[in-house]
N, C-alpha and C positions, 0 to 999 in steps of 0.2 A: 383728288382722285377718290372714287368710288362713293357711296351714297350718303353725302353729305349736303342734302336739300336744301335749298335757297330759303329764306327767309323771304323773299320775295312773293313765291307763290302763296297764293290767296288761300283761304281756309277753303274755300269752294273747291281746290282744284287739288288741293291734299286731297280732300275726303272721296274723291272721284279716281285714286290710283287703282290700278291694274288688280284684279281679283288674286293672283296668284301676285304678290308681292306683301306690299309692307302691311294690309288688310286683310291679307289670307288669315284665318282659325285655323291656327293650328293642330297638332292632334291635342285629346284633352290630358289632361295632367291628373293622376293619383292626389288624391288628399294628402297634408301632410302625414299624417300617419301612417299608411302604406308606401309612402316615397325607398324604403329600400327595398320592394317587392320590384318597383319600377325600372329603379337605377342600380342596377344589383353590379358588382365587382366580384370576382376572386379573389382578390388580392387581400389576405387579412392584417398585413400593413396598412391599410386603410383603413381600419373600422377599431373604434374602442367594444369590447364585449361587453362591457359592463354599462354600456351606454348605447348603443349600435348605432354611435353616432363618430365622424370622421377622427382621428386621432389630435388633428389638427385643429378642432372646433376651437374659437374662439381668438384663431389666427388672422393676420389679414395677407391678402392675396394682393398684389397690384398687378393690373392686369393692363396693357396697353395697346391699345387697337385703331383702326381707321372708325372714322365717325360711321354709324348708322350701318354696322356689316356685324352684326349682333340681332338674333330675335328679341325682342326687348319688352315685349308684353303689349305694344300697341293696336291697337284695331284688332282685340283679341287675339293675337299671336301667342304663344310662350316664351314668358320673361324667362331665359334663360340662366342670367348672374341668379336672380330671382332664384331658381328653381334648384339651382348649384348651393346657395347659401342655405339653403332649407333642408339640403337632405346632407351637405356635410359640418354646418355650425361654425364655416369661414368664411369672415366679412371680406367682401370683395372690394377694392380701389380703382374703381375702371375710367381709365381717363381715355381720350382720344387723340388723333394726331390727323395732319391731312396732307402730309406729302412722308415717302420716306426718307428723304433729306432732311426733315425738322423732326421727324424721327429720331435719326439719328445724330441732329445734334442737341436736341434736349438729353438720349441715354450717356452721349460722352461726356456731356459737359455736367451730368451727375443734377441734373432740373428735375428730374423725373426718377422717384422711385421705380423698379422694373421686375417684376418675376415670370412676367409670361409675356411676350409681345407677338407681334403676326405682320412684319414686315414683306415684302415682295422676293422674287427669288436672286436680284443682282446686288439687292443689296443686303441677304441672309449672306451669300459669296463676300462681298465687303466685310461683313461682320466677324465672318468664321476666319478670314484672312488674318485680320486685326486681332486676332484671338479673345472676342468678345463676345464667343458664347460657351455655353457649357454644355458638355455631352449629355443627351438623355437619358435616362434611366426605361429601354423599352419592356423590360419586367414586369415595370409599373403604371405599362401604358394595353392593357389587354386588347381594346377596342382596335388596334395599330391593323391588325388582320383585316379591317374592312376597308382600309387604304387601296386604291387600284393601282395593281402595280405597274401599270402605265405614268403614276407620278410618282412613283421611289426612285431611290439611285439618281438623281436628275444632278445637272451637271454643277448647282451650285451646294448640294451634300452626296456627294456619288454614292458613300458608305452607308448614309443614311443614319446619320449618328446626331443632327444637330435639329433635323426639324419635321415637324408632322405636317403634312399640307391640309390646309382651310378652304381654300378655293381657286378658283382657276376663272382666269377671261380672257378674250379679244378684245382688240380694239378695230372696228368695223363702220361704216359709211351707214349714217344716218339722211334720209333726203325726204322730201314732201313732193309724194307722187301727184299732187296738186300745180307746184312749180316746176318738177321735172318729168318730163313728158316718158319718157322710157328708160328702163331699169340701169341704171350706170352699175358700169360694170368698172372702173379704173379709177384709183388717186386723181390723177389728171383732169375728172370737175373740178377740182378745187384751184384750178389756175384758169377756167373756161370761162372767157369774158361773157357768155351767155349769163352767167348768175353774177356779174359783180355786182358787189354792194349786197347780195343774199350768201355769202361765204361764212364763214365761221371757220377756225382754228383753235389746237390748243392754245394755251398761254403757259405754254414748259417748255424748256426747249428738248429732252429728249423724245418728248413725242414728237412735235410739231419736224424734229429733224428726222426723226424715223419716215415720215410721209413723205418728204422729198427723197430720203436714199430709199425709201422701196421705188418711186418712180423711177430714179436715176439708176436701179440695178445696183443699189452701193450694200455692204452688209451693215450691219444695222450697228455692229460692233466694232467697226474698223477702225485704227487705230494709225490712219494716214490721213496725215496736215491738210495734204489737197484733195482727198474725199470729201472732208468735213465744209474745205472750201467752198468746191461743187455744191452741197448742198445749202449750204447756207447762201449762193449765190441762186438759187433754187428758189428756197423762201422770198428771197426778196425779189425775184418776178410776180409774186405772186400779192405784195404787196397793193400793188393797183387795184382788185379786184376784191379784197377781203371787206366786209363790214368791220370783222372783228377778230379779236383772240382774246376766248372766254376758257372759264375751265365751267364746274357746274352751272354756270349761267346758259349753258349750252340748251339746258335740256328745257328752263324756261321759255328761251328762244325762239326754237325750234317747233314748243307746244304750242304758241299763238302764232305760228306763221309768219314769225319777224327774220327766217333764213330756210334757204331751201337746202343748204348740203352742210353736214358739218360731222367731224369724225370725233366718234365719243366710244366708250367703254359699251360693249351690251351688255351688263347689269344695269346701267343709267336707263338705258332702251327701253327693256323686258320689265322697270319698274314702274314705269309711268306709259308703257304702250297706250293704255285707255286716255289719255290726254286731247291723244289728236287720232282719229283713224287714220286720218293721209299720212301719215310718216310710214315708213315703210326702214331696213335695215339690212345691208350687202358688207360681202367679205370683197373688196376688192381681188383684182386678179393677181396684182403683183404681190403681194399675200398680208401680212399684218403681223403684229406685237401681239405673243401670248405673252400671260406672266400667269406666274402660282405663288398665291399668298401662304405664307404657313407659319405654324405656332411655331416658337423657339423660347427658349431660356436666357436671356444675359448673363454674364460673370456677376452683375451686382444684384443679382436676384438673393433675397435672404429667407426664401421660406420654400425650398428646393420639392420635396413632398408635397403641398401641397399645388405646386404647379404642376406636378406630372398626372393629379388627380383631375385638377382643373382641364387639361391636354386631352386626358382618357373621357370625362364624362363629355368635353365635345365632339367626341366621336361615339355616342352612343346614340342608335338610332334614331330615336326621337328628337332628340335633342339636333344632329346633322341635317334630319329633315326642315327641324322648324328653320333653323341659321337657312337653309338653301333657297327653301321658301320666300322667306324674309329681303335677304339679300338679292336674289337672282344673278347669283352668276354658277357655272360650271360644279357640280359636287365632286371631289372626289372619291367619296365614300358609295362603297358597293349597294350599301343598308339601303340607302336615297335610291340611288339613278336604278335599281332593280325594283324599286315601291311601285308599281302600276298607279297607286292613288298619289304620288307625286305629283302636282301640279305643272312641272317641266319634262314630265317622263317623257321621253323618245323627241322632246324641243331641238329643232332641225338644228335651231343657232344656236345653242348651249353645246347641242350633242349631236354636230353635222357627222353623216355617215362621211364612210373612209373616202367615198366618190366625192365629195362637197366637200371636203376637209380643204380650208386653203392653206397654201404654203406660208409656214408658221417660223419667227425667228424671236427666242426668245434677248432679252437686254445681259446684258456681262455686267461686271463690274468697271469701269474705265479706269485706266492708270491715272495717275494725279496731273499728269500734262496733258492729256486728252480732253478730262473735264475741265480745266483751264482754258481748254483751247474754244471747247464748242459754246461754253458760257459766255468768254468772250465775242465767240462768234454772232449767235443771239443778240449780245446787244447791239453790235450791228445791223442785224435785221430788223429788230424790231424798233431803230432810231433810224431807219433806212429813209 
C-alpha cells in the first residue's frame, strides 16, 4: 500500500511522473542559517538559548513509515528528515514498512526501534486497544490547530489523545477509456466477462473483500460468519475473468495497457497520472474504503520530546505542503488545502465537493476470530 514504486519501471517512465507529484519543486528552503526564522516554535522547551539549536540535538529519532509517503529531496522536492535534522541537531532512523500488518509485527515483536510511526486508522484502534501507545503531549504540538476538524475525534481516537492525522484516501476504480468504452459507474466491471483476462485485483484480502461486500450491500466491518461467506463466495465468481491480483504492480499494468479495470488507492493514480492519458479514475456508486494515516507514538518509544517536535514540524506549513505534494493523497491540514498555489487545490478527487462525495466506510479493527475467519477465507479463494 501507498507509494512504494516497482523496481520494474524503467528509468524513462520514472522520469515522466506527474508534474504535481514525486517531481514537483517544492517551495524553496532558507539557508541553513536562517532555518529558525523559517521553522520558528513557541515552545521554549524546544530550543537550547545558548545554542538556538533543539534541546535534543544530537539525539536520535526513529521514525517508522510507509515507503515513499515522505518529501524526500527528489526531483527537487524538500527533503524533509533533511530539513528536520538541520534546524533541530536530531539524527533521524527512518525506516519503512509496506503493510500495516508487518508493521505491526516488527513493533510487537521488538525488530524495530520506534518513536514516531504513522500507521492507518483500524489499526491505530488495534494499537490503542492493546495499549501500545502513548498519550501525546498536545502543548508541545502548537501546529495541531491547522488539523481540520473534520479529522479529529474520528472513531479510532475519539478524545484525540493518541494521534495527529498525516493523510487521508480512497480506494477508487481505475480503467483505460481506450478499453472501456463509457464511464463505469459500479464495482461489478470487475466480474464483466466483457474485460476478462484485462481485470486486475488487490492481492490483500481486506481490500479485495471490501469490493465484493460493497457490491453485496454487506458493511465493510461485519463481524457475521456468513457475510464474510457471501463475499468470499463473491470473489471466487470472479475468479474466471481476472488476469491477476497485484498490489503496486497495478499501476505498471495498467501504464502499458496490459488491463483495462483495476481498483487501486488515488495517491497511486494522481502520482503517475502523466503515464498513460487514457486512464481515467471513478468513485464507484456502491461507495469505497476511506482510511487516515496519522502520526502516533509507541510505548517503546525512548526519546518522547523529540517525537512530539518531529509530529509539530510536520505540520508546519511548508513542510505539509511539500509531504501533500509529494505524496498525493488528501491533506488534512488547513495551511495546504487553502494554498491556492497548491498543486491539488480544489482536486475534484482528492477534495470532491459535498455533491460528489461517495459514500464512505472506513475499516474497524477485527476481533481475533473474524480475522481468522476472512484469512482463512482468502485462501480459499485465491486456491479457488
Amino acid at each position: 500500500m501507498k507509494k512504494i514504486i516497482l523496481l520494474i519501471l524503467s528509468v524513462s517512465i520514472i522520469l515522466s511522473f506527474s508534474s504535481c507529484g514525486n517531481s514537483k519543486k517544492s517551495p524553496e528552503v532558507n539557508s541553513t542559517d536562517n532555518h529558525e526564522k523559517k521553522w520558528s516554535y513557541e515552545g521554549n522547551y524546544f530550543i537550547d538559548n545558548s545554542t538556538s539549536k533543539s534541546k535534543y540535538a544530537g539525539t536520535t529519532l526513529n521514525v517508522f513509515n510507509w515507503g515513499e509517503y515522505i518529501s524526500d529531496g527528489s526531483g527537487e522536492t524538500l527533503d524533509v528528515i533533511a530539513e528536520f535534522e538541520k534546524f533541530t541537531g536530531i539524527n533521524v532512523n527512518y525506516q519503512i514498512f509496506d503493510s500495516n500488518e508487518s508493521m505491526y509485527d516488527k513493533l510487537t515483536d521488538g525488530e524495530v526501534a520506534c518513536d514516531v510511526i504513522i500507521p492507518q486508522d483500524y489499526m491505530i484502534e488495534r494499537l490503542k486497544n492493546e495499549d501500545q501507545l502513548m498519550k501525546l503531549d498536545f502543548s508541545m504540538i502548537d501546529n495541531y490547530h491547522y488539523i481540520d476538524k473534520q479529522y479529529k475525534s474520528l472513531y479510532f481516537d475519539e478524545k484525540n489523545e493518541y494521534s495527529v492525522p498525516y493523510s487521508i484516501g480512497m480506494v477508487g476504480l481505475i480503467y483505460n477509456t481506450s478499453m472501456v468504452e463509457e464511464t463505469p459507474d459500479s464495482w461489478e466491471i470487475m466480474w464483466d466477462e466483457e474485460y476478462r483476462d484485462n481485470i486486475l485485483t488487490f492481492n490483500n484480502p481486506r481490500d479485495a473483500f471490501a469490493i465484493a461486500q460493497l457490491v453485496l450491500g454487506i458493511d465493510l466491518n461485519t463481524t457475521d460468519a456468513a457475510e464474510w461467506r457471501r463475499a468470499a463466495d463473491k470473489l471466487k465468481e470472479q475468479n474466471d475473468v481476472l488476469q491477476g491480483r497485484v498490489m503496486d504492480e497495478v499501476i505498471y499494468k495498467m501504464h502499458i495497457g496490459k488491463a483495462a479495470v483495476a481498483p487501486y488507492y488515488v495517491g497511486e493514480f494522481l502520482a503517475t497520472r502523466n503515464l498513460n492519458p487514457d486512464l481515467a479514475f471513478v468513485y464507484p456508486k456502491e461507495g469505497t474504503n476511506i482510511f487516515v494515516d496519522s502520526m502516533c507514538v509507541p510505548k517503546s518509544c525512548q526519546n518522547y520530546e523529540a517525537a512530539m517536535l518531529f509530529i509539530n514540524f510536520m505540520l508546519e506549513p511548508e513542510v505539509a505542503l511539500a509531504n501533500a505534494e509529494y505524496i498525493c493523497y488528501t491533506s488534512p491540514n488547513t495551511a495546504v488545502t487553502s494554498n491556492e498555489n497548491y498543486c491539488f487545490y480544489g482536486n475534484e478527487i482528492l477534495y470532491p465537493t459535498k455533491e460528489n462525495m461517495p459514500e464512505v466506510q472506513f475499516y474497524h479493527d477485527m476481533d481475533e476470530e473474524t480475522r481468522k475467519l476472512y484469512k482463512e477465507l482468502w485462501e480459499e479463494v485465491v486456491n479457488d
